[in-house]
Rosetta silent file (secondary structure, phi, psi, omega in degrees, C-alpha in Angstrom):
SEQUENCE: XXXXXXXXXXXXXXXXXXXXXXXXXXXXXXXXXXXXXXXXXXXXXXXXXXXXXXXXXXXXXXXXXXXXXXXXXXXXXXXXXXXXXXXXXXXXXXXXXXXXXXXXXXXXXXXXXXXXXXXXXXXXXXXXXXXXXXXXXXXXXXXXXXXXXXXXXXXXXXXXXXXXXXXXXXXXXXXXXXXXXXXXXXXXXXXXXXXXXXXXXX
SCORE:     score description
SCORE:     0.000 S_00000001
   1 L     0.000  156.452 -173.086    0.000    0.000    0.000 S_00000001
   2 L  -103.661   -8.395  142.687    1.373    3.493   -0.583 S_00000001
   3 H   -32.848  -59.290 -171.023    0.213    4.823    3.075 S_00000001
   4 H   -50.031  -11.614 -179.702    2.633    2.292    4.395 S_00000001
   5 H  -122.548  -54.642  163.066    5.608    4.317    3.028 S_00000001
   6 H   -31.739  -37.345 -165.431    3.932    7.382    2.139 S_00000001
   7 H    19.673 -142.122  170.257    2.129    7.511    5.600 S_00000001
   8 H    -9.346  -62.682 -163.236    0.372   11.280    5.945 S_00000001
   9 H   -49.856    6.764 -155.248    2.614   12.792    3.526 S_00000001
  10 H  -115.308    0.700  150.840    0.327   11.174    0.940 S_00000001
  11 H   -38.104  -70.970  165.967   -2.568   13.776    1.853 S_00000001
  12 H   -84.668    7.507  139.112   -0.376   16.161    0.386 S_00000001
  13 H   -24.051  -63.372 -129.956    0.312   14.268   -2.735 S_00000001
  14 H  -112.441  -15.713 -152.847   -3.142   13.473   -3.391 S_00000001
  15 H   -90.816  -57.998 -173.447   -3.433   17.441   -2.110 S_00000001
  16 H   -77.979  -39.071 -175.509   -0.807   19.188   -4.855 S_00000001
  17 H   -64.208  -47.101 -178.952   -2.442   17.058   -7.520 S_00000001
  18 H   -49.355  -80.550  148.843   -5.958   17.942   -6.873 S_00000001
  19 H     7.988 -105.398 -165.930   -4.621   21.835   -6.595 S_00000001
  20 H   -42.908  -44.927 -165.385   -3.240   21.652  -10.105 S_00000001
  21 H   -59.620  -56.849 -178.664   -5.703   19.517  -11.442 S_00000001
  22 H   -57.999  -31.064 -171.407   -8.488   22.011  -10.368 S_00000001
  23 H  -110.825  -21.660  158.544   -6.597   25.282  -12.090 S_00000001
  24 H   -67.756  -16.378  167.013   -5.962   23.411  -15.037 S_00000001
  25 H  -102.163   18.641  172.332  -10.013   23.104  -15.494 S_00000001
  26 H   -98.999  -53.434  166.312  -10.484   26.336  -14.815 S_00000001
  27 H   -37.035  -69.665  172.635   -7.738   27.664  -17.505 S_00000001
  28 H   -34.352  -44.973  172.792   -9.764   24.967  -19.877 S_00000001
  29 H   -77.811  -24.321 -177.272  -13.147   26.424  -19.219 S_00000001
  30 H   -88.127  -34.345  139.799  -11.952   30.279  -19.267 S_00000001
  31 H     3.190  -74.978 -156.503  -10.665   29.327  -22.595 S_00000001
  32 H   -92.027  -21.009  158.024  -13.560   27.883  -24.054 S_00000001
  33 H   -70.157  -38.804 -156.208  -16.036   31.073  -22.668 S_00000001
  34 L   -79.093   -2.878 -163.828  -13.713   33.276  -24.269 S_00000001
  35 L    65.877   -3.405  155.910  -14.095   31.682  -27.853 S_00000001
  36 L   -21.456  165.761  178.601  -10.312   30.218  -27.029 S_00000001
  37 L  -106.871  155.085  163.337   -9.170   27.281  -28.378 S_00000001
  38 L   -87.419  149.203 -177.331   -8.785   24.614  -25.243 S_00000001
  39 L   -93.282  -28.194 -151.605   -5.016   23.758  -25.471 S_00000001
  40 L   -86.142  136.139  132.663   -5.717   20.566  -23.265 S_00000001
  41 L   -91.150  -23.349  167.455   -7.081   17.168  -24.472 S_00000001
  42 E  -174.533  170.977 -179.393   -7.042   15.243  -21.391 S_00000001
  43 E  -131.556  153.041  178.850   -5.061   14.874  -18.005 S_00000001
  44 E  -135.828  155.892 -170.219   -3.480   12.216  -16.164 S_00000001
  45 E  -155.111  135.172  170.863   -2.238   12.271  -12.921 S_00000001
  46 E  -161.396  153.467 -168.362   -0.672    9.583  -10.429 S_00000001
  47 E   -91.295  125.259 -160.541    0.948    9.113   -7.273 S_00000001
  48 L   -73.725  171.377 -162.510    4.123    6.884   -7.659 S_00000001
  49 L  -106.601  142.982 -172.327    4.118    3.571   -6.131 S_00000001
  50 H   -38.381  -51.159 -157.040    5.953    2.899   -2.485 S_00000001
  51 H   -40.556  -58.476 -175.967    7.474   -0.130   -5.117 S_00000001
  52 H   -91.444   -0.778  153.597    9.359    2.451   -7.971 S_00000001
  53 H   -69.917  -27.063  137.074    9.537    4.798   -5.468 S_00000001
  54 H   -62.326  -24.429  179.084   12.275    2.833   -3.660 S_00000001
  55 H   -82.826  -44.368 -176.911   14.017    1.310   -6.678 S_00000001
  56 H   -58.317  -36.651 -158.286   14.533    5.275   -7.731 S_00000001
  57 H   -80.024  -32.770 -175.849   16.000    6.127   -4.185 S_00000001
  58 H   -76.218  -61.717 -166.878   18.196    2.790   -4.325 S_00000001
  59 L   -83.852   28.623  146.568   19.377    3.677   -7.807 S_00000001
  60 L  -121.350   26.154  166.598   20.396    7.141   -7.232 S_00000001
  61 L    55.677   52.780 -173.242   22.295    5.990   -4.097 S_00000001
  62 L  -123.060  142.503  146.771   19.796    8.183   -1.862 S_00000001
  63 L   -22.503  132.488 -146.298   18.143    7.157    1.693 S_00000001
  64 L  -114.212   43.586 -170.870   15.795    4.866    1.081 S_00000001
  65 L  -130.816  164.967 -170.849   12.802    6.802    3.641 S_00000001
  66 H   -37.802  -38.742 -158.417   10.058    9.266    3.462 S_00000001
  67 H   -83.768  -61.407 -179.511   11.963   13.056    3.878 S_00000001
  68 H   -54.641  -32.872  177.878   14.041   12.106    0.941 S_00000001
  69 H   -57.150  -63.169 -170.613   11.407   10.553   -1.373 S_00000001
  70 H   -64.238  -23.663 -155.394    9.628   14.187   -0.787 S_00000001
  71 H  -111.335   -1.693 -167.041   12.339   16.425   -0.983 S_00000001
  72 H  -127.283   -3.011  160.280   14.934   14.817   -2.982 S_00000001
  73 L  -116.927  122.377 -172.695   13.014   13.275   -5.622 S_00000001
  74 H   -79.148  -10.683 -157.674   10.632   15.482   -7.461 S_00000001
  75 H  -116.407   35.300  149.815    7.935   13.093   -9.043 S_00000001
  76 H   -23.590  -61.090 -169.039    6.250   11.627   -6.024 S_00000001
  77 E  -120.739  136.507  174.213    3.018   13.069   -7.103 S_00000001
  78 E  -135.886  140.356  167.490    2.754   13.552  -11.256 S_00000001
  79 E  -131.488  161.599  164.671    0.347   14.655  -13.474 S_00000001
  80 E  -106.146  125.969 -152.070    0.652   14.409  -16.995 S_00000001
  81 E  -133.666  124.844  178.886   -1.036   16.923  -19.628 S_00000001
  82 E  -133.244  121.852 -171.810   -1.863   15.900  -23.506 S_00000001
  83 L   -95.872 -162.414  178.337   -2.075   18.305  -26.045 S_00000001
  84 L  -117.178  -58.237  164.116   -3.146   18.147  -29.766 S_00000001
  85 L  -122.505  174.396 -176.128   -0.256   20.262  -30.707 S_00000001
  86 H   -58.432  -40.463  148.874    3.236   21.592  -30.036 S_00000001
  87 H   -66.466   45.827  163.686    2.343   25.002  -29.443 S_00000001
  88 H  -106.389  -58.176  144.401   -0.540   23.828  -27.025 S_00000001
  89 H    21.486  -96.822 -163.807    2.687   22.471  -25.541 S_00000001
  90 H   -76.800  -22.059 -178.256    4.607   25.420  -24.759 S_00000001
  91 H   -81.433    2.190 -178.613    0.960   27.677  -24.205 S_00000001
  92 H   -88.483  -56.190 -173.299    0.226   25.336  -21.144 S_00000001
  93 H   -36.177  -50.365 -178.013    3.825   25.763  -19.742 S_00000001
  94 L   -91.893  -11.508  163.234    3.571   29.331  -19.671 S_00000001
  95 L   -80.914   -9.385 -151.639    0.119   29.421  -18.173 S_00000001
  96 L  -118.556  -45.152 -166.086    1.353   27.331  -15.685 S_00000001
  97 L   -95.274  -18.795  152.888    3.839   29.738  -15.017 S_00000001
  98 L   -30.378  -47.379 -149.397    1.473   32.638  -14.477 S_00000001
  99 L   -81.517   57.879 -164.614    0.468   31.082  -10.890 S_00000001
 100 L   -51.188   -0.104  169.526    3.242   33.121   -8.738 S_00000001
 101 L   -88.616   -8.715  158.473    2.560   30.640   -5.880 S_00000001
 102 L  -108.482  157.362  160.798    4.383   27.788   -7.806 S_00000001
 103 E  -135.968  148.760  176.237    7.936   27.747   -8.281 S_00000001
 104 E   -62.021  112.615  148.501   10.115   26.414  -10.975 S_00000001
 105 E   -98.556  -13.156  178.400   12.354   24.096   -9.058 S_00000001
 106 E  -165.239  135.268  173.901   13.561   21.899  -12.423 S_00000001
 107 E  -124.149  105.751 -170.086   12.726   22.533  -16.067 S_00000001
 108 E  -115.591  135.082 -166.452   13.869   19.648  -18.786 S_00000001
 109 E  -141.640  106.672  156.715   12.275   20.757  -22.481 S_00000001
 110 L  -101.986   29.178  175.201   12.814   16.999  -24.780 S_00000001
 111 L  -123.511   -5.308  155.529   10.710   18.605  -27.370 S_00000001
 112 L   -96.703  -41.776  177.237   13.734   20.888  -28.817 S_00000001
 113 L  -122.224   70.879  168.705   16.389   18.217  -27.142 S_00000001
 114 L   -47.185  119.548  152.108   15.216   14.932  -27.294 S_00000001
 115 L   -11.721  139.800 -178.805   16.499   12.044  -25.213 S_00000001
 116 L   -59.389  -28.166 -156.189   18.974    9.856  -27.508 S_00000001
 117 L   -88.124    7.109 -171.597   16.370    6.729  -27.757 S_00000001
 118 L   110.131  -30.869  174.929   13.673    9.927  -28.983 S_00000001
 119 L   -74.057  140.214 -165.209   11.801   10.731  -26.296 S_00000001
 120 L  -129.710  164.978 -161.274   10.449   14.148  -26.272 S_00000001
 121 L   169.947  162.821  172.496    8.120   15.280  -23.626 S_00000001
 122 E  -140.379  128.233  176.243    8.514   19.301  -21.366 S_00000001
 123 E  -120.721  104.627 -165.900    9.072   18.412  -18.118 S_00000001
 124 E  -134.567  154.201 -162.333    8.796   21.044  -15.355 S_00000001
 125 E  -130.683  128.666  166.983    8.717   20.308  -11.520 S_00000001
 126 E  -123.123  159.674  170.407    6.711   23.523   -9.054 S_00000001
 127 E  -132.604  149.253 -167.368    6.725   23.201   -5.688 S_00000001
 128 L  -157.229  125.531  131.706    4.281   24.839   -4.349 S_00000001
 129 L    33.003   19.278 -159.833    2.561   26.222   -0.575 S_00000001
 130 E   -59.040  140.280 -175.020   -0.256   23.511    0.165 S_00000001
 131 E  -113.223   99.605 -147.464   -2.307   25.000    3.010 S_00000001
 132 E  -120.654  126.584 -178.523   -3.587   22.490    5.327 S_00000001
 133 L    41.740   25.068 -169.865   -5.686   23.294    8.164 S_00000001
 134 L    96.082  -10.256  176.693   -3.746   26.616    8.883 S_00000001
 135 E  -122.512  137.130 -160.120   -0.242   25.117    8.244 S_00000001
 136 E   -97.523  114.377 -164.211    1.313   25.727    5.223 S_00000001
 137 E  -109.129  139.803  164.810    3.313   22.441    3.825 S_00000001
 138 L   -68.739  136.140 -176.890    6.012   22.816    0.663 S_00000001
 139 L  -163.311  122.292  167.747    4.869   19.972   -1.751 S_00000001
 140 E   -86.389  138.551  171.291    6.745   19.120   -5.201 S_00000001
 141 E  -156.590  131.697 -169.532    5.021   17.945   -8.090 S_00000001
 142 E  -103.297  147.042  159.193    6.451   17.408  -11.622 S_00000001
 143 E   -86.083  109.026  142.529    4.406   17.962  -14.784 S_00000001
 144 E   -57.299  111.576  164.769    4.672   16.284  -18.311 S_00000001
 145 E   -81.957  111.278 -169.571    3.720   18.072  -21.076 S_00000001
 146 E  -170.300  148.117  178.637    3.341   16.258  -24.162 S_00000001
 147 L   -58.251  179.990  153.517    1.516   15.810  -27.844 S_00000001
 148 L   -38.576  -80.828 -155.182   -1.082   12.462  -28.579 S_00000001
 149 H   -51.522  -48.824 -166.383    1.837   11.441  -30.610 S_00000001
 150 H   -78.342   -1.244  172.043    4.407   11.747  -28.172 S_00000001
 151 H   -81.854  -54.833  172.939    2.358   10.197  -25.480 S_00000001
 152 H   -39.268  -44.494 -173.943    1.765    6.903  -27.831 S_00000001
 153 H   -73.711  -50.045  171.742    5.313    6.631  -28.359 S_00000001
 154 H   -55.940  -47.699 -169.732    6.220    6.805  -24.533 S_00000001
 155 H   -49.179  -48.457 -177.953    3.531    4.343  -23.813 S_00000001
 156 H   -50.700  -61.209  163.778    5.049    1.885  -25.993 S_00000001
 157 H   -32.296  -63.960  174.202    8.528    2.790  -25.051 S_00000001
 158 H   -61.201  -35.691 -174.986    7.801    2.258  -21.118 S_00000001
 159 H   -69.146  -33.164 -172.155    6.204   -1.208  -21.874 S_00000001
 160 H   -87.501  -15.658  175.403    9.213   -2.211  -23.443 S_00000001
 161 H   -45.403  -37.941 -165.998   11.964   -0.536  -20.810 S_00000001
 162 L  -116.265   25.033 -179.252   10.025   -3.008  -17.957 S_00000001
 163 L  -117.304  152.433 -172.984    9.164   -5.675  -19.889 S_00000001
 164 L  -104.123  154.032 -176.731   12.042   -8.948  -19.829 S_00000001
 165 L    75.311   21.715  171.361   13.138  -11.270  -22.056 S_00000001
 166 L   -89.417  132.171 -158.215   12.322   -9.192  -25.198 S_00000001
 167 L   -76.246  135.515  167.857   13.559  -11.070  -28.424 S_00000001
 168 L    84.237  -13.069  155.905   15.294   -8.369  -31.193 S_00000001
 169 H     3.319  -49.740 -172.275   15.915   -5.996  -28.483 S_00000001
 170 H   -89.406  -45.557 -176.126   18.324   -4.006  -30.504 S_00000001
 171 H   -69.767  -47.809  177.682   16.200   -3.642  -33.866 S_00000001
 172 H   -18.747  -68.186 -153.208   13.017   -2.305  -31.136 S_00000001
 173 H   -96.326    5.193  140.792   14.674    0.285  -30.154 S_00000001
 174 H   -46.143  -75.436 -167.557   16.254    1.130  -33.622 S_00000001
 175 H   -38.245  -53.498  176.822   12.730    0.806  -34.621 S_00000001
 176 H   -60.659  -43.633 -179.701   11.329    2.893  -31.951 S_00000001
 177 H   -88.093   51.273  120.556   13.912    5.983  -32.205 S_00000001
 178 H   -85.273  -63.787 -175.765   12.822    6.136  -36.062 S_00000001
 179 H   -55.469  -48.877  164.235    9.541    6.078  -35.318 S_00000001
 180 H   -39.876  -42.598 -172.571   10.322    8.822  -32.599 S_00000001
 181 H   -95.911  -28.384  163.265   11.471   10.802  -35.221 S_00000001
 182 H   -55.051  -39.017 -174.905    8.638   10.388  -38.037 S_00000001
 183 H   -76.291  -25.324 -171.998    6.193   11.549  -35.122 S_00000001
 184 H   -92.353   45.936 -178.811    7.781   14.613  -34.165 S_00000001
 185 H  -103.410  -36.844 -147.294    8.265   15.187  -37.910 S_00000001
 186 H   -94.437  -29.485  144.948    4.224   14.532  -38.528 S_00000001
 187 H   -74.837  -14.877  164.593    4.056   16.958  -35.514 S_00000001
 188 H   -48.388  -77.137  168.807    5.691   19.646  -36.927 S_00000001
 189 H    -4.893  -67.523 -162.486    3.811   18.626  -39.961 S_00000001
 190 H   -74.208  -22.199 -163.323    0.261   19.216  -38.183 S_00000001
 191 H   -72.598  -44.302 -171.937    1.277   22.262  -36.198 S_00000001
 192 H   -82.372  -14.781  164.008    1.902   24.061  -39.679 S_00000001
 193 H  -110.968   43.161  131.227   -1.351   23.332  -41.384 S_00000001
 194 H   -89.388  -26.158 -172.600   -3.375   24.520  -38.369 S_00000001
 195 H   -75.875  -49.797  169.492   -1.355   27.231  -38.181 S_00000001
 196 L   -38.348  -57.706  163.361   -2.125   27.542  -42.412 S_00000001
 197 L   -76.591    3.523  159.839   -5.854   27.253  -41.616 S_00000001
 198 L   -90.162   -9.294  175.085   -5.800   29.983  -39.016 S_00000001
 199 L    84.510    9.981  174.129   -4.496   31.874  -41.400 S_00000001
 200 L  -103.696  164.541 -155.015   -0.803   32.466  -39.455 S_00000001
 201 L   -96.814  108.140 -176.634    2.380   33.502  -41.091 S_00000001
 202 L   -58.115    0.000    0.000    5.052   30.295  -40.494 S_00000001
């Protein structure tokens, strides 16, 4: 169970995500009164499990207990955000950044500098104030930013990182960083004929 490692602390997990979750449908809905386009297609959000949250602390050579998991690892509590296109992308990020009660504690952008194996993805970590009964707790939470395409491609990607025994191993993930690069080609691709049918100057 993730209390058992998590114990309390997982209030304010379940606490930052809610927070974020909640101002991300409000950006979506002021949007969509506004005659806006929504940048968002859907959200995902999860709290990492006691299980990979130990294997991470053991494989960075960290304390394998509670204080560090919050404070020394940022992605306890994650949400995930999937756009339609690459400038949805970068308009969430900076809307996001509006909110002067979070702060940027770590910013990774794998949609200009993709990972070698392909993966692209904007990865930003806030920490942010939670206010609990009158006492005010610091609580990190990192955000993924990322197209359809570039979510499909991770999914795929992650099944094969934890799955054992896969036959051809080497041609996969040849296969897989190709494909990684056809999608962000065909995102490019889409971004400029919306941008064509809006009528903006590339």
């Amino acid at each position: 169970m993730q209390e058992s490692f998590y114990k309390d602390s997982i209030v304010l997990l379940e606490g930052v995500i809610s927070e974020i979750t909640a101002r991300l449908e409000v950006i979506r809905k002021y949007k969509i009164i506004h005659n806006d386009r929504d940048p968002i297609e859907y959200v995902k959000t999860r709290i990492k499990s006691e299980e990979s949250m130990k294997e991470k602390l053991k494989r960075k050579n960290l304390p394998v207990n509670l204080e560090t998991a919050l404070t020394k690892i940022y992605d306890a509590a994650g949400i995930r955000i999937i756009c339609a296109y690459i400038d949805d992308v970068y308009a969430v990020v900076e809307m996001l950044k509006t909110y002067k009660d979070l702060t940027v504690l770590e910013e990774k952008d794998y949609i200009k500098n993709p990972k070698p194996n392909g993966y692209r993805s904007y990865h930003i970590v806030f920490q942010t104030l939670l206010d609990i009964a009158g006492e005010k707790h610091p609580v990190n939470v990192e955000i993924q930013i990322r197209t359809i395409a570039m979510d499909f491609w991770a999914s795929l990607e992650h099944q094969m990182k934890y799955k054992k025994s896969i036959q051809n191993q080497e041609m996969i993930v040849e296969e897989l960083k190709r494909c990684a690069d056809e999608i962000a080609t065909t995102d490019l691709n889409m971004q400029t004929i919306r941008n064509m049918i809006n009528g903006k100057e590339e």
